[in-house]
C-alpha positions, -999 to +999 in steps of 0.1 A: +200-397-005+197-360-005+217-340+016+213-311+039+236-283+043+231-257+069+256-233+050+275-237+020+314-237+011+328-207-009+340-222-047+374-225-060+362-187-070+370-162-052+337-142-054+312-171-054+290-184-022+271-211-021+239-204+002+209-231+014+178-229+013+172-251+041+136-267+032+144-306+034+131-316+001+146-336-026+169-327-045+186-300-020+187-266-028+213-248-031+217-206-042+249-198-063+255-161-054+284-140-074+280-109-050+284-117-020+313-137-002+291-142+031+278-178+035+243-179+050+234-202+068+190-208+071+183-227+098+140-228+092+120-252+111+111-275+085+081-306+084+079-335+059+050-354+058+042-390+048+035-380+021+072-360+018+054-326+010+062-295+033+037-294+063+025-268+082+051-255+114+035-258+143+047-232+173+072-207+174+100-209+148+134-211+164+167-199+149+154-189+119+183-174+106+222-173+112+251-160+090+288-163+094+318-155+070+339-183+057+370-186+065+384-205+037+420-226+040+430-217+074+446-243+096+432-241+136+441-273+150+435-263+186+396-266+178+402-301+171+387-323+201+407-348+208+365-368+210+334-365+197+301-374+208+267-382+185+233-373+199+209-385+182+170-374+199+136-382+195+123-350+212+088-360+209+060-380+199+023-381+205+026-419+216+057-414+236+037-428+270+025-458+250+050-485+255+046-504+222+064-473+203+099-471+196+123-458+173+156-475+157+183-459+136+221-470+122+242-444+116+276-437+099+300-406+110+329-390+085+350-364+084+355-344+052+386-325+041+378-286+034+392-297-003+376-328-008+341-310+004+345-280-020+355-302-051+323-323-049+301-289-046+320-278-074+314-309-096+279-313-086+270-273-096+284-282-125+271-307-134+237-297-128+240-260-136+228-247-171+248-225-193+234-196-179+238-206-141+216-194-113+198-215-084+203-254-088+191-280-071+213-308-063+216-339-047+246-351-034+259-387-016+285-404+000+304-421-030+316-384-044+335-388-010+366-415-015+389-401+007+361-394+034+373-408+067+352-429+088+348-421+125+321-438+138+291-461+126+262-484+145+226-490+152+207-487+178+168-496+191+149-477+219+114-484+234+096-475+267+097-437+254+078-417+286+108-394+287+134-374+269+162-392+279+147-426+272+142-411+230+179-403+235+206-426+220+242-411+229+277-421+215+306-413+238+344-414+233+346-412+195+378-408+180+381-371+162+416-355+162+440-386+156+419-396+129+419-366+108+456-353+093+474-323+103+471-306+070+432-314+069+425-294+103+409-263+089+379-243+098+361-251+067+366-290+071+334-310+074+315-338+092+291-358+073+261-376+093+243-404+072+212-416+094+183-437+088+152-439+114+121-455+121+103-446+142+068-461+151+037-444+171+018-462+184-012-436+194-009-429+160-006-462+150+017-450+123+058-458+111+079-434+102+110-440+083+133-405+078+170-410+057+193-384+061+228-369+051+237-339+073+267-317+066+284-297+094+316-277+096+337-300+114+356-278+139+326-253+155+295-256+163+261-236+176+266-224+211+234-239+229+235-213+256+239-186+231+229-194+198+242-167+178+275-175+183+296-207+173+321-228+199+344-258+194+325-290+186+319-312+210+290-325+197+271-342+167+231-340+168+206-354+145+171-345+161+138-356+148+103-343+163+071-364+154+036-340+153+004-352+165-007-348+131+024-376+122+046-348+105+080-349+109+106-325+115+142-332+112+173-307+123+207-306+132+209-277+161+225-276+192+202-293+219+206-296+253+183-297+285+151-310+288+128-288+265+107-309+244+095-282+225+105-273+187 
């Protein structure tokens, strides 16, 4: 399972950054910079195909690019909701009148420790780095996470698609602050999203299947009102978007209202 990043974690180094390159290919990209102690964060539109090659982006790109400084080992458990929620949306599909499609998914939610997080970046550069360094692509899964703490998991199926809140499966009330220790509540700490989806299309007579790992900082998240700027999390989103050409594209931004657009 390859995992997407939107942002890296700084290394046990003091000068090192990890930045991604946020195309949604396997293995995941990551850039090792020694300059810089900025993490940027890409947020691209990105499409897979069937095929799981890089389609064309159709429209205007949105939140292309965002950067933010880590703040590495600092404790702020006031940003710590005492719930979560998971919103998990099907913004749209060319067969989304047709009431033979439908999409189903299962999903499992953790939360990450800052030092648990950095150590398996660490080991995983490593491992795949050469002697000389520079870019590496890695792939990274949920077994070099023992001590990862489970918060929520399920499935869900949805049919009769005509509108955005029918391609909308929402989890309420999920446990967050009791469930994560004192010592762990840190800026830097991480969620971990593993989803699989199908989703079938029924105009285009086609199925879709999509596996995913998202990784987000734990505490913050993207203000949907003003997107350059981060807020407390309140919120977990996976968000897939079906082309009438059947390419996919797959993000984890902050989305609320009824735009159907990507």
């Amino acid at each position: 399972m390859n995992m997407y990043i939107p942002g890296g974690m700084r290394l046990r180094a003091g000068t090192l950054a990890l930045c991604l390159l946020a195309l949604m290919l396997t293995p995941t990209i990551l850039c090792v910079s020694a300059t810089t102690n900025a993490v940027e964060i890409l947020d691209v539109p990105v499409s897979v195909n069937a095929a799981g090659e890089l389609a064309q982006q159709e429209g205007k790109p949105r939140n292309q690019m965002r950067t933010r400084r880590a703040e590495p080992n600092v404790l702020a458990p006031e940003l710590y909701m005492e719930h979560l929620k998971l919103k998990m949306t099907l913004v749209d599909l060319p067969g989304a009148s047709d009431p033979k499609s439908y999409w189903e998914g299962t999903y499992q939610l953790y939360f990450v420790s800052e030092a648990d997080h950095n150590r398996a970046l660490e080991e995983a550069v490593k491992l795949a780095s050469g002697p000389k360094g520079g870019a590496v692509g890695i792939n990274l899964d949920l077994a070099q996470f023992p001590a990862k703490v489970l918060l929520a998991e399920g499935s869900f199926k949805k049919s009769g698609l005509a509108s955005l809140k029918d391609r909308t499966f929402m989890l309420d009330r999920i446990a967050f602050r009791a469930k994560v220790p004192e010592a762990a509540r840190t800026k830097e700490a991480r969620l971990l999203l593993s989803c699989s989806v199908k989703i079938f299309d029924a105009r285009l007579k086609q199925t879709i299947f999509r596996t995913r790992l998202w990784d987000a900082q734990a505490p913050m998240m993207q203000d949907a009102a003003q997107p350059e700027r981060d807020v407390t999390r309140t919120t977990v989103y996976s968000n897939f978007y079906v082309t009438k050409t059947g390419d996919v594209y797959e993000s984890q931004w902050t989305r609320e209202g009824e735009d159907t657009s990507w």
